[in-house]
C-alpha positions, 0 to 999 in steps of 0.5 A: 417222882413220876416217869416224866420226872415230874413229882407226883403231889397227894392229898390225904384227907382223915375219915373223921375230918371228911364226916365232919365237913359233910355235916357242916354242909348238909346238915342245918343244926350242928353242934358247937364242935362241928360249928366250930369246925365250919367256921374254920374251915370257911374262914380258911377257905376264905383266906386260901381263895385270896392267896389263889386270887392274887397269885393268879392276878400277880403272876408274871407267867401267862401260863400260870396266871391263867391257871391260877384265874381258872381255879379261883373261877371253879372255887368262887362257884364251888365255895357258895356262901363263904365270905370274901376275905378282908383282902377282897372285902372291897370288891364284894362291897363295890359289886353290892353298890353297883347292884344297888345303883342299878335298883336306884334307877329302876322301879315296877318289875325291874327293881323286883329283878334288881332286887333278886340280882342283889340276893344273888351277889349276897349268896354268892360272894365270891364270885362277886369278888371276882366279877368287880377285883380288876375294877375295885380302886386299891385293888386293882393298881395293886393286881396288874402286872405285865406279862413275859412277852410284854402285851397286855395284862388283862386280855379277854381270853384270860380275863378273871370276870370272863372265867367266871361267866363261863363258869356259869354258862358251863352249869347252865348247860348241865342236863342232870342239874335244874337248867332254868336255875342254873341259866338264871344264874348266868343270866345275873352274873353277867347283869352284875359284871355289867353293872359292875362296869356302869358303876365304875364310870359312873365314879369316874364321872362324879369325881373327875379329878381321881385319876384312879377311877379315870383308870378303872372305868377306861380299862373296863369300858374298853375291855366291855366289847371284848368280853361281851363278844367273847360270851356265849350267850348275852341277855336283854337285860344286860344289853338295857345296862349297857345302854346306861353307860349313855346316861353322862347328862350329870358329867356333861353339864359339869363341865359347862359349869363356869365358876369364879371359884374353879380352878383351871385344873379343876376345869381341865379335869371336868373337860377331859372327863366329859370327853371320856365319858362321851367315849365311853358312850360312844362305845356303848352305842357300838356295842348295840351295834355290833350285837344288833348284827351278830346275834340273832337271839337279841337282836330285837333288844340291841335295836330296841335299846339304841331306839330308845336312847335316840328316842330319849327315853333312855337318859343320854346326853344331847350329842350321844342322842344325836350319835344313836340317832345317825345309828339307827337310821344310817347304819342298822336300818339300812344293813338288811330288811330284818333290822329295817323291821326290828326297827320300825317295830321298836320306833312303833313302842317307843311312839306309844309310850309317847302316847301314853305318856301324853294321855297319862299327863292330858289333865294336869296340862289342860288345867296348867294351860287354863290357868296360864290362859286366865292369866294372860286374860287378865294382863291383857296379852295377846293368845299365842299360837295353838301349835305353841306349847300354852305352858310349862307343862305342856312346854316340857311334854312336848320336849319329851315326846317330840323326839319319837316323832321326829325318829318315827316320822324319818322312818315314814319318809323310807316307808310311807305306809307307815304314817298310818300308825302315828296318825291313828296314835296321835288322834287317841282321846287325850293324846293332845300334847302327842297331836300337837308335837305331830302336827308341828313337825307334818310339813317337815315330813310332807315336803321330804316324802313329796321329794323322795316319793312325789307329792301325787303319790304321797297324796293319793297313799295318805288319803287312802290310810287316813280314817274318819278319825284323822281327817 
């Protein structure tokens, strides 16, 4: 017993134990003892870092639980290859699903970097298991528990997948380790804590009636903002995933579904779940905000991201389109001239992938309008106008890239000097579906720069950018 009567614990560990897991570790071939050993030793570590984990998670102390989420946070690090128990096989198996989701979406470099995020979660199960335990089904009813003083169980501060996110950042700032390797480290542990909360949502959505899953993806979609500004340091590519939560199209358009074989729970469940997802969306969005305000070192990647979804590059629902929109142009292009730039310039992108996307598709639309032109020969009907889209093709280019025009022709009515950039893009060779969405949508622009700027001084600045090209 020590002098504060506290008793004192020790560890004795033999000589030919410690020489035996030093093999196991360093050495690649080792002989069937020492093999033996090894697995042992991991599969008792395995099962001894459940214990820690649901000890943590079950603890009614808040002292001990957080005690208990820091050691396991350490261990998940520390213990680099050994395979999650079968009491936490599930978490590991949901964090492998949520990275797979995302390389389902992505394609070129990001499905290479979906891929390396996959190798990751592979080499590092434990700590997968840690970033998806409180939003695992099963798990996750089976770990919450009220604290002493009655608040809530899972507060940022004492969050299991924020533990380990320091973690990684703390090993990042390492001067005597490989910084580069360690940062990327974090840098994918956050991508799978992220993904981790986008899949939650996305099971919530497709199967509005399990109120398990409703539960998950609430919690973690409500506990996203705090973690995220509890963090250090946040990337562009988990900003891009937040972004994915806006995707509920699917959940939407479910609930808009009449049919004589749904019941009413069934619907009410449909309606309720649209409702949330929106929620869930709608706090999506203000994440972007809040990051587009507050960090400096990403804030071009928040305002690109919200630029896109208004832009509807991004998938998201029509109303969350038009929330992103009122974003951008009420709250973050008017909040100081860094963020009007940052915005105009993602506007400027996003207005180019219009146009390469119009030039990209010029052929296969000027052979469907050709052909819907014989046809209309043929039957005698009348030519419809130019402005009109002459097919369905180019019906539904239209649709694709009129939504960037309308966002950046909004911003040329607060800076007139930009109408030179989407008269230069929509007069490229090839870009006919990009001109035509312009030109549809110039008299709506003339008339409100003419009453915000006068109609004289609009007319005297367009007639100086404008080149022979755009005449």
């Amino acid at each position: 017993v020590g002098e504060d009567g506290r008793r004192i614990l020790s560890f004795s560990l033999s000589d030919k134990v410690l020489e035996a897991g030093v093999m196991a570790a360093e050495s690649d071939e080792l002989k069937d003892s020492v093999k033996a050993f090894a697995d042992q030793s991991k599969l008792a570590a395995s099962k001894a870092f459940s214990r820690v984990l649901f000890s943590a998670s079950n603890a009614r102390s808040e002292a001990v639980a957080d005690m208990g989420k820091q050691l396991a946070a350490r261990l998940a690090w520390t213990l680099s290859g050994v395979k999650p128990s079968i009491e936490i096989e599930s978490a590991h198996s949901m964090a492998v699903k949520s990275v797979e989701g995302a390389m389902s979406k992505n394609d070129g470099k990001k499905k290479e970097s979906a891929a390396e995020l996959l190798s990751f979660v592979e080499s590092h199960p434990l700590v997968s298991s840690c970033l998806t335990f409180d939003m695992t089904p099963n798990i996750s009813s089976q770990a919450v528990h009220p604290k002493e003083d009655g608040g809530q169980p899972n507060s940022p501060a004492s969050s299991l997948s924020l533990r380990v996110l320091n973690e990684a950042y703390i090993c990042s700032t390492d001067a005597d380790d490989d910084e580069r390797l360690h940062k990327k480290k974090y840098e994918q542990c956050l991508d799978v804590y992220v993904s981790t909360v986008v899949n939650a949502c996305n099971m919530a959505n497709k199967k509005p009636n399990d109120n398990e899953r409703k539960r998950i993806a609430n919690l973690a979609a409500s506990a996203l903002p705090h973690h995220l500004v509890s963090l250090p340091a946040l990337t562009p590519s988990s900003l891009n995933l937040v972004g994915a939560m806006c995707d509920i199209d699917e959940i939407s358009k479910k609930a808009l579904i009449k049919s004589s074989k749904q019941t009413i729970a069934e619907s009410a469940a449909a309606h309720a779940a649209k409702a949330a997802a929106e929620k869930r969306a709608t706090a999506a969005l203000l994440i972007l905000r809040d990051v587009a305000f507050q960090r400096d070192a990403v804030r071009q990647s928040a305002i690109d991201c919200a630029v896109a979804i208004a832009a509807g590059r991004l998938p998201a629902s029509q109303p969350i389109e038009d929330k992103a929109l009122k974003l951008v142009m009420n709250v973050i292009y008017p909040k100081n001239a860094d963020c009007a730039n940052k915005v105009v310039e993602s506007a400027s992108k996003e207005l180019e992938h219009a146009a390469i996307f119009s030039i990209e598709n010029h052929e296969r639309i000027s052979k469907a309008n050709k052909a819907n032109a014989r046809k209309k020969e043929k039957s005698g009907h009348a030519i419809r106008s130019p402005l009109l889209p002459q097919s369905e093709e180019e019906k539904h280019a239209l649709d694709r890239v009129r939504k960037p025009v309308v966002l950046f022709m909004a911003l040329c009515v607060r800076r007139p000097e930009i109408i030179k950039i989407i008269m230069e893009m929509s007069c490229e060779e090839g870009a006919d579906v990009l001109a035509k969405a312009v030109k549809t949508n110039m008299p709506k622009l003339a008339k409100a720069a003419a009453v915000k700027h006068g109609a004289a001084n609009i007319a005297l600045k367009v007639s100086d950018m404008a080149s022979e090209a755009e005449i």
